[in-house]
N, C-alpha and C positions, 0 to 999 in steps of 0.2 A: 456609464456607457454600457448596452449592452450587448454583448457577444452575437453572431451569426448562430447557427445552429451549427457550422461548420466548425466557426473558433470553439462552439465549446463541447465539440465533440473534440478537437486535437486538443486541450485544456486537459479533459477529464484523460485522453491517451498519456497525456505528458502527466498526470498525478498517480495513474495506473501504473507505470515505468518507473517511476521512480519510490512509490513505496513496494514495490517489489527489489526495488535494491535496497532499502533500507531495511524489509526484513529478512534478504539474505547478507546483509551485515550484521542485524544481529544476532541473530543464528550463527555465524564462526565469532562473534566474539563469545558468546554464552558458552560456544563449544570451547575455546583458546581459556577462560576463565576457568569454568570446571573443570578441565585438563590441569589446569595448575594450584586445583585446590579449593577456591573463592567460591563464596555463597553465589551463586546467581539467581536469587530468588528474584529481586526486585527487576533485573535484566528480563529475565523471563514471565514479570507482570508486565514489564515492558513491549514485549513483543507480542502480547495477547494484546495490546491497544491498538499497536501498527498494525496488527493481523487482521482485528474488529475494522480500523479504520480502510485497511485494504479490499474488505468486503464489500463497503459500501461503494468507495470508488468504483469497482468493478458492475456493482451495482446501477450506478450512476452512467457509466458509460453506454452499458448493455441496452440501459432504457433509451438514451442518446443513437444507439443506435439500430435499434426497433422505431423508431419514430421516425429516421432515414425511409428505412421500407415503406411505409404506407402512406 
C-alpha cells in the first residue's frame, strides 16, 4: 500500500524524532561510560551510523517537504 504524500511526510517526522532521541541517548551513555573508565570506541562508531542515518532522514523529509510547496 502506498503512503499519501501526507503519511509519508508525518512517517519521515516520526523517524526524524526519534533518531534524534536515539542519538541523544547515546551521547549520555558514551558520556556515563567514559566517566567510568570503559572504552567507548565501538559506542562511538555507533553513533557516527545513527548520526549518518539521522542525515539522511532529515534529508528525506526536507525533500518531502519542498515538494509540499510547489
Amino acid at each position: 500500500m502506498m503512503l499519501s504524500h501526507e503519511g509519508q511526510v508525518a512517517l519521515a517526522r516520526c523517524h526524524v524524532e526519534k533518531g534524534r532521541d536515539i542519538i541523544a541517548r547515546q551521547h549520555r551513555l558514551i558520556e556515563r561510560n567514559r566517566a567510568k573508565g570503559f572504552n567507548t570506541v565501538i559506542s562511538e562508531e555507533l553513533l557516527l551510523l545513527f548520526e549518518t542515518t539521522q542525515t539522511i532522514f532529515e534529508g528525506d523529509l526536507e525533500r518531502l517537504l519542498q515538494r509540499m510547496l510547489l
